[in-house]
Short mmCIF file of the C-alpha atoms (twelve columns), coordinates in Angstrom:
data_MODEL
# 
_entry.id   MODEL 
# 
loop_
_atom_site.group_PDB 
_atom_site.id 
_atom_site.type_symbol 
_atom_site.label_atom_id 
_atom_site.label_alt_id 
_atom_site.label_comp_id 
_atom_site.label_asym_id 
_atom_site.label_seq_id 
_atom_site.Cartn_x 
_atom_site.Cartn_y 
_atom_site.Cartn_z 
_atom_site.pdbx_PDB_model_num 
ATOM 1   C CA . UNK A 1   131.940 135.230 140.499 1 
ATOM 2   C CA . UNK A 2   131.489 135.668 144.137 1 
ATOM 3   C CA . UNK A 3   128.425 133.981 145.778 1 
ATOM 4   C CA . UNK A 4   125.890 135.864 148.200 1 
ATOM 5   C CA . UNK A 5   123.571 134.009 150.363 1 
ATOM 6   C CA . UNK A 6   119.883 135.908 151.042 1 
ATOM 7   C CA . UNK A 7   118.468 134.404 154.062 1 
ATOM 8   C CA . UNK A 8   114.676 135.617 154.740 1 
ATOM 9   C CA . UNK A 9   111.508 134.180 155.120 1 
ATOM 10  C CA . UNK A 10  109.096 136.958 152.758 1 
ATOM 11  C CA . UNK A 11  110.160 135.264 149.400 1 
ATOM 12  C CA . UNK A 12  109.006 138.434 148.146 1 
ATOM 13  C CA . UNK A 13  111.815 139.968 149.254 1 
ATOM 14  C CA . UNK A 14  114.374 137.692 148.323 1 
ATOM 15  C CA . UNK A 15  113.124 137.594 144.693 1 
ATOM 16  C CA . UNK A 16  113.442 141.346 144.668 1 
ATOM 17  C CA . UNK A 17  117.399 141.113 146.061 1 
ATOM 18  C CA . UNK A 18  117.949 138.108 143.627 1 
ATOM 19  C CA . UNK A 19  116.208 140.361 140.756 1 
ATOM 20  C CA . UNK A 20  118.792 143.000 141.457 1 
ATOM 21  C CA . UNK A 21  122.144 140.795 141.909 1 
ATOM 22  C CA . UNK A 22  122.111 137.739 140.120 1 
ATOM 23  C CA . UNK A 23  123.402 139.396 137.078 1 
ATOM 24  C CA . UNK A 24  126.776 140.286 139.212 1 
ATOM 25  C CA . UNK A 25  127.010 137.599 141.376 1 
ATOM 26  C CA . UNK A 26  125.754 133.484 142.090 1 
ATOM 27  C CA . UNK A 27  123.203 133.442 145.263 1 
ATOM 28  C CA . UNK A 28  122.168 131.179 146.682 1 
ATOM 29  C CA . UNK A 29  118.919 131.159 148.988 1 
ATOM 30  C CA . UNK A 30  117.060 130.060 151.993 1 
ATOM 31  C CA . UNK A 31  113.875 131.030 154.264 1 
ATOM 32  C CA . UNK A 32  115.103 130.537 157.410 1 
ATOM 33  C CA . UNK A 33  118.360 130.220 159.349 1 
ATOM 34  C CA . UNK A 34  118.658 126.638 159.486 1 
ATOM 35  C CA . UNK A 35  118.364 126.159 156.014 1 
ATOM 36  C CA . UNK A 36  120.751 128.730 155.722 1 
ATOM 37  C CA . UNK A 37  123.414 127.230 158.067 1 
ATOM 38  C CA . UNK A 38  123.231 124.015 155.934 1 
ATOM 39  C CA . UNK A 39  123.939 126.309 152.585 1 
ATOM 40  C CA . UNK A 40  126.721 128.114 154.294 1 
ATOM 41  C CA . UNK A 41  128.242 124.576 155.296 1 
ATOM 42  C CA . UNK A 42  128.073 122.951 152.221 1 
ATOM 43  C CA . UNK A 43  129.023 125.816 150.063 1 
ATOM 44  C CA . UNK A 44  131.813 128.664 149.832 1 
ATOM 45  C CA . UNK A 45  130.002 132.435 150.206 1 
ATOM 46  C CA . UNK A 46  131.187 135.617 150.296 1 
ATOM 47  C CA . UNK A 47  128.544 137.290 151.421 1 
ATOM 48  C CA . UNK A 48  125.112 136.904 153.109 1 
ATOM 49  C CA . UNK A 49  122.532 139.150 153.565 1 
ATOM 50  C CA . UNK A 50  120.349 137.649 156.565 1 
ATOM 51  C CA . UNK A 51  116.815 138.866 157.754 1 
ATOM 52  C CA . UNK A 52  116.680 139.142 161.573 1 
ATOM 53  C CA . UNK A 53  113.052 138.030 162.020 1 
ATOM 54  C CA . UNK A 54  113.422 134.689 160.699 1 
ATOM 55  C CA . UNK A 55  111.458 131.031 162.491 1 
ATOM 56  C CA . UNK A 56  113.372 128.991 164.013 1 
ATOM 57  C CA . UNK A 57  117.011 129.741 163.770 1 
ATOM 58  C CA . UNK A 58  116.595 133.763 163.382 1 
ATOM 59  C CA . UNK A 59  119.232 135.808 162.383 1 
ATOM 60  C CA . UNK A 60  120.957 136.811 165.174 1 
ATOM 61  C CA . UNK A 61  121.441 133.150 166.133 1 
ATOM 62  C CA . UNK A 62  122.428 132.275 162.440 1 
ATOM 63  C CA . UNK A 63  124.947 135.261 162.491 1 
ATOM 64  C CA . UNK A 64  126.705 133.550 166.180 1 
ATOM 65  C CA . UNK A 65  126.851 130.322 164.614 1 
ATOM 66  C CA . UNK A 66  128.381 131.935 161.692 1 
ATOM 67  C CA . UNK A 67  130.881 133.664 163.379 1 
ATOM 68  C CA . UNK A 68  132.134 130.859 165.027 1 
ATOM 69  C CA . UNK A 69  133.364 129.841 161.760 1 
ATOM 70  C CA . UNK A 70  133.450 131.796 159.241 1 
ATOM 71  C CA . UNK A 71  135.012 135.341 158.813 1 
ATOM 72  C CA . UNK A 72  132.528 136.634 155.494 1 
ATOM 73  C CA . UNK A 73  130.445 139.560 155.761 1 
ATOM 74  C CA . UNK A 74  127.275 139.703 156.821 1 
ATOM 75  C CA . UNK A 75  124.576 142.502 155.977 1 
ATOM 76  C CA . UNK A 76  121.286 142.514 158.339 1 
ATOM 77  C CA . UNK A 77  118.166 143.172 157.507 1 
ATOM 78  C CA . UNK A 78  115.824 144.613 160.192 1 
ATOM 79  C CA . UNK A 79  112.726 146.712 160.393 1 
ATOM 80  C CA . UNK A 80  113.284 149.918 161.763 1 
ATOM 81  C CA . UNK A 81  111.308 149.587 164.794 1 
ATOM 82  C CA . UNK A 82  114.054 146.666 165.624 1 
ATOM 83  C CA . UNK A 83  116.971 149.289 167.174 1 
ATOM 84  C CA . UNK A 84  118.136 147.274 169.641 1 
ATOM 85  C CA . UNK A 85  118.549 144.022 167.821 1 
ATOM 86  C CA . UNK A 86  120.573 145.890 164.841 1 
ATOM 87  C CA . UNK A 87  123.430 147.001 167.560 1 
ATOM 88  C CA . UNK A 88  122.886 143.187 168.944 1 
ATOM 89  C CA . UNK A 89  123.968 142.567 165.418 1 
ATOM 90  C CA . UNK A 90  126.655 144.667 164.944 1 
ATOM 91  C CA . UNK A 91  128.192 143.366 168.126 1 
ATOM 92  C CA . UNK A 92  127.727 139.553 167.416 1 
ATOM 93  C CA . UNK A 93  129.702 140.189 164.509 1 
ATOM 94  C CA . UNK A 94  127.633 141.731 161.817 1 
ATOM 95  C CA . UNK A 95  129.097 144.199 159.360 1 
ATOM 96  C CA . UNK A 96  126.638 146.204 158.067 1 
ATOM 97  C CA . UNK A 97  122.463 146.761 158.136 1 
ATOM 98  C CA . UNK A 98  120.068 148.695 156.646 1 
ATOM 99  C CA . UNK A 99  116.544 148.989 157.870 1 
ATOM 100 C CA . UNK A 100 112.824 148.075 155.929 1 
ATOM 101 C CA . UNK A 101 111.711 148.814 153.326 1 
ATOM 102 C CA . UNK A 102 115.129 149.744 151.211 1 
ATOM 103 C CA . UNK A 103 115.778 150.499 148.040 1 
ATOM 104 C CA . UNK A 104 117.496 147.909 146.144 1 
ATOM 105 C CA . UNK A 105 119.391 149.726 144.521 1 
ATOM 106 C CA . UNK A 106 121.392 150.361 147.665 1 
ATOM 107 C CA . UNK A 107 121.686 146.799 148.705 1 
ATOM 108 C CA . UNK A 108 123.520 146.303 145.764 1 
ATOM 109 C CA . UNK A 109 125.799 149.892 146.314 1 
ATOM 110 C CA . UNK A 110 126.740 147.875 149.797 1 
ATOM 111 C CA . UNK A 111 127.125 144.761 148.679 1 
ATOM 112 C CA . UNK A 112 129.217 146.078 146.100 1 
ATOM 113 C CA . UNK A 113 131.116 147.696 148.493 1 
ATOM 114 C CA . UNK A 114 131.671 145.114 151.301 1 
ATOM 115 C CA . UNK A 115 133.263 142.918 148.266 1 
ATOM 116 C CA . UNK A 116 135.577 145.154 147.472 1 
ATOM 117 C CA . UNK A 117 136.464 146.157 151.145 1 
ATOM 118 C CA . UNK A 118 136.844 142.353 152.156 1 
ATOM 119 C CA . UNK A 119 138.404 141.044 148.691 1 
ATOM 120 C CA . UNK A 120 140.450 143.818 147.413 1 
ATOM 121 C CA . UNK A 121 143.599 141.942 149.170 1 
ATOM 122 C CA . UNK A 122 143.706 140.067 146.139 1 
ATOM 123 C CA . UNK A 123 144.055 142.790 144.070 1 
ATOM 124 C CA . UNK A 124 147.732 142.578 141.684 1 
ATOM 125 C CA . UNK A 125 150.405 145.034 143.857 1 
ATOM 126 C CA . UNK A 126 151.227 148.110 142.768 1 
ATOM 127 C CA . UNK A 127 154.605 149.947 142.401 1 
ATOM 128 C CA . UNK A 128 153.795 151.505 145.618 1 
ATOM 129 C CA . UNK A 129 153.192 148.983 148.179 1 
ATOM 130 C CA . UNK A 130 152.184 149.463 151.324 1 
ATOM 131 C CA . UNK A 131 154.092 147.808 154.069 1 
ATOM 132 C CA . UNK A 132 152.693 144.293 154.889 1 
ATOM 133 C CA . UNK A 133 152.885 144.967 159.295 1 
ATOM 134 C CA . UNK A 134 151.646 147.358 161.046 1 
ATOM 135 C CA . UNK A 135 153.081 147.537 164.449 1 
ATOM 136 C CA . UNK A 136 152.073 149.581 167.684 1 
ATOM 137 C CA . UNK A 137 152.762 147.956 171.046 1 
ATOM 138 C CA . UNK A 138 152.060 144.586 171.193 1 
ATOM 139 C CA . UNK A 139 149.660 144.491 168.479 1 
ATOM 140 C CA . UNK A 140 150.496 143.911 164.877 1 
ATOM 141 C CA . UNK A 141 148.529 143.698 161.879 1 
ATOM 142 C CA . UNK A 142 149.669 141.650 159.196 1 
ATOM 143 C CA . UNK A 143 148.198 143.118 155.909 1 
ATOM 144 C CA . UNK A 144 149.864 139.885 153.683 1 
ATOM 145 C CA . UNK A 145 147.532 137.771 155.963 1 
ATOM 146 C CA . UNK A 146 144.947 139.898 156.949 1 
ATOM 147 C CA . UNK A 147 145.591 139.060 160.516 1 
ATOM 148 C CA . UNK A 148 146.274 141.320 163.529 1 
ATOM 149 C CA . UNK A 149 148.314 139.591 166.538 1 
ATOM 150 C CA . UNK A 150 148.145 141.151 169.989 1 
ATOM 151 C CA . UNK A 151 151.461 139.776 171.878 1 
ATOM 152 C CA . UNK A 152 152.058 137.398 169.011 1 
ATOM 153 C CA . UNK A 153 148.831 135.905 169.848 1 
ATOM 154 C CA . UNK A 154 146.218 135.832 166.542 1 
ATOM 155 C CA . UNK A 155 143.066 137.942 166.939 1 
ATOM 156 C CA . UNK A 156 140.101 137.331 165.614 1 
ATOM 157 C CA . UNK A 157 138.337 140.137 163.438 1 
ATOM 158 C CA . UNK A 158 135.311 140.843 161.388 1 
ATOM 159 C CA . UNK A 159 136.334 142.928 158.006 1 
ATOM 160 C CA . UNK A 160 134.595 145.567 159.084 1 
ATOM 161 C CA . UNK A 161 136.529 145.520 162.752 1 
ATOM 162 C CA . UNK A 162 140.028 144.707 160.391 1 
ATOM 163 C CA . UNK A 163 138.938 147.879 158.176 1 
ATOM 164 C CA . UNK A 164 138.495 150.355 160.926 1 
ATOM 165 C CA . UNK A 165 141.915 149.012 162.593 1 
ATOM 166 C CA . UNK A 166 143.625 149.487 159.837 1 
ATOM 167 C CA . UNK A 167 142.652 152.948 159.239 1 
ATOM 168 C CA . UNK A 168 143.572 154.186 162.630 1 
ATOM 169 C CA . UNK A 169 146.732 152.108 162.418 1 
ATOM 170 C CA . UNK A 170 148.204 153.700 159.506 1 
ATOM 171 C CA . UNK A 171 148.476 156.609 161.159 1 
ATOM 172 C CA . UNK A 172 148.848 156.714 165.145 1 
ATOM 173 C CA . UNK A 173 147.699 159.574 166.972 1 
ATOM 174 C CA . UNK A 174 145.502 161.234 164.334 1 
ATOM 175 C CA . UNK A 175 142.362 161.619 165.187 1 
ATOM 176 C CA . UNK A 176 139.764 160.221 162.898 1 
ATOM 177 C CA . UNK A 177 135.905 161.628 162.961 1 
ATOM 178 C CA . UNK A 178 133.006 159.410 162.422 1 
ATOM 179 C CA . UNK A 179 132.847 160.661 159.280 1 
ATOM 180 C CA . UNK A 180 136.300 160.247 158.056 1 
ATOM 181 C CA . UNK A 181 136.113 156.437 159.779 1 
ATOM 182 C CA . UNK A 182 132.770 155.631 158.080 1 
ATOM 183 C CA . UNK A 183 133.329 157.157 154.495 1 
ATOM 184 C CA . UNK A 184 136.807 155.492 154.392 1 
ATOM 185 C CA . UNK A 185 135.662 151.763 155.684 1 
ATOM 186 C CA . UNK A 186 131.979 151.755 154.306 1 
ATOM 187 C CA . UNK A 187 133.296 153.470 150.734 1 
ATOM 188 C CA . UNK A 188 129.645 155.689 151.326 1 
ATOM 189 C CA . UNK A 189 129.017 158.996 151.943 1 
ATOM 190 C CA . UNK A 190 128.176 159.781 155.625 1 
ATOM 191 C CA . UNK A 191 124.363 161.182 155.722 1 
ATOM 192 C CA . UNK A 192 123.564 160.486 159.531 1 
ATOM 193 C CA . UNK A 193 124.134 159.313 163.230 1 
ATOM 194 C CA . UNK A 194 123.827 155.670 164.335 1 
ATOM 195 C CA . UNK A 195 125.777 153.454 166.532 1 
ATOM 196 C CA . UNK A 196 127.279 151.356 164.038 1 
ATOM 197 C CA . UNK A 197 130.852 152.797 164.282 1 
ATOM 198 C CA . UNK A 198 130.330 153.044 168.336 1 
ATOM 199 C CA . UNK A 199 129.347 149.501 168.291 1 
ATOM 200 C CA . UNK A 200 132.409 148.381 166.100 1 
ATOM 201 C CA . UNK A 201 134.932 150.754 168.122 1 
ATOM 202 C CA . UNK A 202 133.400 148.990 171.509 1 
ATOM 203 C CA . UNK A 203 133.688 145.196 169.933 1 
ATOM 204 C CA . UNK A 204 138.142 146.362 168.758 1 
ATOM 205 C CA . UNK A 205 138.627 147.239 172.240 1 
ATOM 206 C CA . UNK A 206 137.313 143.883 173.771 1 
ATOM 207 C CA . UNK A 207 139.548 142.207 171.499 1 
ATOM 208 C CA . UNK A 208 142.804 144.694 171.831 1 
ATOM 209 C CA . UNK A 209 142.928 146.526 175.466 1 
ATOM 210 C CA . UNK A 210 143.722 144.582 178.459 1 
ATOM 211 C CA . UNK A 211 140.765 146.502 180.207 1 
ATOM 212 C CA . UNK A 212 138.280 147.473 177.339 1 
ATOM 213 C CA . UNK A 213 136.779 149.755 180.193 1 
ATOM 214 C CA . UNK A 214 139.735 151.962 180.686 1 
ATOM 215 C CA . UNK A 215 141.694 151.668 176.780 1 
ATOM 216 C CA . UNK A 216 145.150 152.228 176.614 1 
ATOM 217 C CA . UNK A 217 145.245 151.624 172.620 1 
ATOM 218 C CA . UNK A 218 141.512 153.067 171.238 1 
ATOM 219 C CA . UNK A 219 140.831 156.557 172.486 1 
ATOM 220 C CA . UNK A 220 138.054 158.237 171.966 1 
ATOM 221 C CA . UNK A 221 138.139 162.119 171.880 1 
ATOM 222 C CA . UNK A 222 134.891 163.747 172.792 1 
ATOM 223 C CA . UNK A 223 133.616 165.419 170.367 1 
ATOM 224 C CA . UNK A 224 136.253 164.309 167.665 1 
ATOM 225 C CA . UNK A 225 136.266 161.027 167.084 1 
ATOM 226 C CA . UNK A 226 139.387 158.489 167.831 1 
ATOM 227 C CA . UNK A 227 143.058 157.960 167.512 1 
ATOM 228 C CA . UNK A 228 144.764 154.490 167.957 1 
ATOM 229 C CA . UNK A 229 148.483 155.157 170.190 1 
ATOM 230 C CA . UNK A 230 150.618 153.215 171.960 1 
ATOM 231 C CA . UNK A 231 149.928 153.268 175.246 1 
ATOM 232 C CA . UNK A 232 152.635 154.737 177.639 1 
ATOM 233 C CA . UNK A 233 154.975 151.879 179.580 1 
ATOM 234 C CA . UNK A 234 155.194 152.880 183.490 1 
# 
């Protein structure tokens, strides 16, 4: 049974998400992002689900401590007046958010989800198996390890950021739209503009391009959406 952490100081809410999930999954909670830190330290999660308003430790700070450690996704919670610190989120590391008040019933669509996004590697292998590398230019991602390596150098990647690559991987040069990108990584239907895929897009090419300013890999096609290529040896 996977275990889900719920980090957020209105115990209201967290009874609510606990109401919803503990009949699917352990979790484990906390009312503040130290307490958190020492649950995620002393115990193995999957997933947390971390408020960004938070005293002390809030969640943004909890979510860069995390990441220097720990690979799991993360889903923020944030009121919607909070814009800017949701794409703060998204490029610390975060995965996923979804603004106050929700409906609980989609936390637990995402969650659901994220698991099987993140976790589906250990699903048994079919007759048809996909080929374990994926290789264009000097980057390669190893699906047996869930790894990409740029110049036989390992790179560091959320699963979201690891989904997304993946995707555009698979098939070199085609263009994906938002849409396509979202609805294939997120396993949700695409209802609206944000700056969640933008955000992700920007946080691949600091880790893959040599200048994330001018990509040679990640293109983006105005008005399209973006194609992963090899870029073109002078």
């Amino acid at each position: 049974m996977y275990t889900i952490l719920i980090a957020d100081d209105e115990s209201e809410i967290v009874e609510l998400l606990q109401l919803y999930l503990e009949k699917e999954y352990t979790i484990l909670e906390a009312n503040s992002g130290t307490q958190a830190l020492k649950l995620i330290q002393n115990n193995k999660i999957d997933l947390a689900i971390l408020d960004i308003m938070m005293p002390g430790m809030d969640g943004l700070q909890l979510l860069k401590r995390i990441r220097e450690q720990y690979q799991f996704p993360v889903l923020f919670l944030s009121a919607k007046s909070q814009h800017h610190d949701k794409i703060l989120g998204l490029e610390l590391g975060a995965d996923d958010y979804i603004s106050k008040p929700f409906n609980p019933l989609e936390i637990v669509a995402r969650v659901g989800a994220m698991l099987r996004r993140v976790y589906h590697f250990d699903a048994p292998v079919v007759e048809e198996k996909q080929s374990e590398q994926l290789v264009l230019g000097h980057l390669m991602l190893d699906r047996s390890q869930c790894l990409l390596y740029r110049s036989g150098q390992p790179v560091a990647l959320t699963s979201t950021e690891y989904k997304i690559l993946e995707l555009l991987m698979e098939q070199p040069g085609r263009v994906f739209t938002r849409k396509r990108i979202y609805e294939a990584v997120w396993e949700d239907f695409y209802v609206y503009e944000d700056n969640s895929i933008m955000v992700h897009i920007s946080n691949i090419r600091e880790k893959i391009e040599q200048d994330s300013k001018k990509p040679q890999y990640l293109r983006t096609i105005r008005g399209l959406g973006y194609k992963i290529e090899a870029p073109v040896e002078n």
